[in-house]
C-alpha positions as CSV (number, residue, x, y, z in Angstrom):
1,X,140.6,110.2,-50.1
2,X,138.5,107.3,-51.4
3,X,136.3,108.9,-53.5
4,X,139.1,111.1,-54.9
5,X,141.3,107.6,-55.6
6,X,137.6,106.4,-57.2
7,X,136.5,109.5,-59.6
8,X,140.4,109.7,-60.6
9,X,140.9,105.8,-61.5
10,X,138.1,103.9,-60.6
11,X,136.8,103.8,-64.9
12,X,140.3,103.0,-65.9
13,X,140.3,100.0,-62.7
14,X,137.7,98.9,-64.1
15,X,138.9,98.7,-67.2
16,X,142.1,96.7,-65.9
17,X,139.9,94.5,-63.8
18,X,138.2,93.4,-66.7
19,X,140.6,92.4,-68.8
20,X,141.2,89.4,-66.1
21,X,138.7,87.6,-64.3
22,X,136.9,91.2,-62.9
23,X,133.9,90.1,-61.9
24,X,134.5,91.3,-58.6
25,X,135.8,94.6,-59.7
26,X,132.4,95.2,-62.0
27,X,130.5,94.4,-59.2
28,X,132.3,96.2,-56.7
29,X,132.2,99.3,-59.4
30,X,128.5,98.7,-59.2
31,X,127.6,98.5,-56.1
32,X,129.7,102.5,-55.7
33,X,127.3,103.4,-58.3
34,X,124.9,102.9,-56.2
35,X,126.3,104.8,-53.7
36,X,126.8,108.3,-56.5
37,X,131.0,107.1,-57.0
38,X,130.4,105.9,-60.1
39,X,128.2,106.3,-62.9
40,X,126.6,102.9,-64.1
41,X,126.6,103.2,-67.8
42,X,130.1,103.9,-67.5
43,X,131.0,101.0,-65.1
44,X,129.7,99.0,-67.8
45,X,131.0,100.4,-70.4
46,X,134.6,100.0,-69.2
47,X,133.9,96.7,-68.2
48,X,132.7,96.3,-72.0
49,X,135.6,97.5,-73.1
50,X,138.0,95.7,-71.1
51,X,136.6,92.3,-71.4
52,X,135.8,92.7,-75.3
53,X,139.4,93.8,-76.1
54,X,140.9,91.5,-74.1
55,X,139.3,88.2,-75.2
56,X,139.6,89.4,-79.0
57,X,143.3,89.5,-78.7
58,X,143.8,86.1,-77.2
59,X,141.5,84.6,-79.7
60,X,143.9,85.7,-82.3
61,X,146.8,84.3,-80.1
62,X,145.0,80.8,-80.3
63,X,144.8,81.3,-84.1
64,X,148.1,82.3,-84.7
65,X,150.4,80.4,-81.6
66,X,148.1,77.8,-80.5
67,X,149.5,75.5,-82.7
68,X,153.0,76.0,-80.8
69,X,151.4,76.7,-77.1
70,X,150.2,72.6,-77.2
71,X,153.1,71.4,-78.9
72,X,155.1,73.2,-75.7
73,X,152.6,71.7,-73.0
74,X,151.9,68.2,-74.0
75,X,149.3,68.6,-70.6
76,X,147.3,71.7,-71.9
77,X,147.0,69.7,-75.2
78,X,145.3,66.2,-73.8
79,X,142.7,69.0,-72.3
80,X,142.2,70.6,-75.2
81,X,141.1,68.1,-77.2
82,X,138.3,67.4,-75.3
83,X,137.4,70.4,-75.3
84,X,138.0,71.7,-79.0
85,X,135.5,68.3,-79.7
86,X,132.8,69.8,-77.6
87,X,133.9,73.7,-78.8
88,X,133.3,72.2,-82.6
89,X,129.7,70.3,-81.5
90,X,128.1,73.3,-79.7
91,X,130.3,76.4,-81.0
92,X,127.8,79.0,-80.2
93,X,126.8,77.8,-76.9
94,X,130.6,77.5,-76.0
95,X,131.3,81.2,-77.6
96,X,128.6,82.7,-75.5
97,X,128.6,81.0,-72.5
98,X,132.0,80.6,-71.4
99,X,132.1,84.0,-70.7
100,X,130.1,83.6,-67.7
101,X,131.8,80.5,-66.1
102,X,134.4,81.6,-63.6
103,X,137.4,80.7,-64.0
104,X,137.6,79.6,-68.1
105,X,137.3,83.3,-69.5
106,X,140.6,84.1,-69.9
107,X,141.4,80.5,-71.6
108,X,138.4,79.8,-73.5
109,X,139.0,82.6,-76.4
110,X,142.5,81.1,-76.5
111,X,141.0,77.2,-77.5
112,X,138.3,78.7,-79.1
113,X,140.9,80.2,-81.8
114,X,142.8,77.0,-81.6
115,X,139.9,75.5,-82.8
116,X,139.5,77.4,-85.7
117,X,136.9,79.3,-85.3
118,X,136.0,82.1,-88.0
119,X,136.9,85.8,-86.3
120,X,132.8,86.8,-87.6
121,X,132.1,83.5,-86.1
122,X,133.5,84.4,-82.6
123,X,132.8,87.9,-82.8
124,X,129.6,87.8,-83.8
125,X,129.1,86.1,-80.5
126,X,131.3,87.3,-78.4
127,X,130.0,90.9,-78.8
128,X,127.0,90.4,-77.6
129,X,128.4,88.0,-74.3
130,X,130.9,90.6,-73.3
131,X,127.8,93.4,-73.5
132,X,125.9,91.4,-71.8
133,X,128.3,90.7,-69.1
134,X,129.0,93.7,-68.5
135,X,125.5,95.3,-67.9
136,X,124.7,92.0,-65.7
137,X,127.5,91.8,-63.5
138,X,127.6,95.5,-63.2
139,X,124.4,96.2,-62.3
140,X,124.0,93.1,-60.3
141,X,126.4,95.2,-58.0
142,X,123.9,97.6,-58.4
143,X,121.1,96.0,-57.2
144,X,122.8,94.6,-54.7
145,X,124.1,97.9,-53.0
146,X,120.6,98.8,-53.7
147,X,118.8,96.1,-51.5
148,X,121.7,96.3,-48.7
149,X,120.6,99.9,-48.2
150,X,117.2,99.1,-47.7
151,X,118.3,96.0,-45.7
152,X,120.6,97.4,-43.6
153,X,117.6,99.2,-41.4
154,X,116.8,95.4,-41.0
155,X,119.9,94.1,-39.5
156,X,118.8,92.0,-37.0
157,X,116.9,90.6,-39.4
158,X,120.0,90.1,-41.9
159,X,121.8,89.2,-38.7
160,X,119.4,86.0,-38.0
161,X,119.0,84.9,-41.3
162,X,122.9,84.8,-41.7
163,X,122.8,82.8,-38.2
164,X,120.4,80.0,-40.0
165,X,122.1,79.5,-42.9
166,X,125.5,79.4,-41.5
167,X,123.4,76.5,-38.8
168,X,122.2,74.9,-42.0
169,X,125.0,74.9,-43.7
170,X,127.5,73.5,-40.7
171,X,125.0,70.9,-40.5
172,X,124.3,69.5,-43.7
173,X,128.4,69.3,-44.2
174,X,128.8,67.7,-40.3
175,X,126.1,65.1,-42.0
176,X,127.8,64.5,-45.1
177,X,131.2,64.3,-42.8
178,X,129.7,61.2,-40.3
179,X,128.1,59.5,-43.7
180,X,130.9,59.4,-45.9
């Protein structure tokens, strides 16, 4: 029933997934690539898609509403002025990169088309960000499925390793606990 839910929707899920923060989805989708539910090159290029369409759109809503959207939330506009000052020093790096911080996709187009930005400008970079976000995320989720099957024979292994850094961890934060 799961594969059947996956070969009917799975492309168009992906799709969806993407046009929010989906990086789970795309990796998810690649890791069942791995497994023969999914083809790869189509995983990523949904995830393309989804990501590229959506963060088009709401750059034109920061061109067009932005202006209103601050003047609605006074709070939303102190932030964005800091950020519009560092959007307007380092455009490209900002255009490109905020792509692959969690968490500021969705918004970053938005500001970015506050700022006034060009639509070349931002899609000349944003193209090429949303490409390659798709093919790394994706096939990160490849790999990964990829190095958990040949793992998996090794799961005590997997299984003491887990045990250390889970050790490591409680300790460095039972230290930083007694020190603070």
């Amino acid at each position: 029933m799961f594969e059947r839910f996956i070969e009917s929707y799975g492309y168009y899920a992906v799709f969806l997934f993407a046009c929010i923060e989906g990086e789970v989805a795309v990796l998810t989708a690649g890791f069942l690539c791995q497994r023969g539910l999914m083809a790869l090159h189509f995983v990523m290029l949904a995830a393309f898609l989804g990501t590229l369409i959506t963060e088009q759109c709401l750059f034109f809503v920061g061109r067009s509403h932005g202006a209103r959207l601050l003047k609605k939330y006074p709070a939303l506009s102190q932030k964005s002025d800091k950020v519009i000052k560092f959007l307007k020093k380092y455009d490209s790096l900002f255009i490109f990169g905020s792509r692959f911080i969690y968490g500021i996709r969705n918004i970053s187009p938005i500001i970015i088309g506050i700022a006034e930005i060009t639509p070349f400008r931002f899609s000349s970079l944003n193209i090429p960000a949303a490409m390659i976000w798709s093919i790394a995320v994706a096939g990160a989720g490849y790999v990964f499925a990829d190095f958990w099957e040949s793992a998996k024979d090794n799961l005590q292994i997997l299984q003491i390793a887990a045990l250390v850094i889970f050790c490591g961890a409680l300790l460095y934060f039972i230290r930083k606990k007694t020190s603070a």
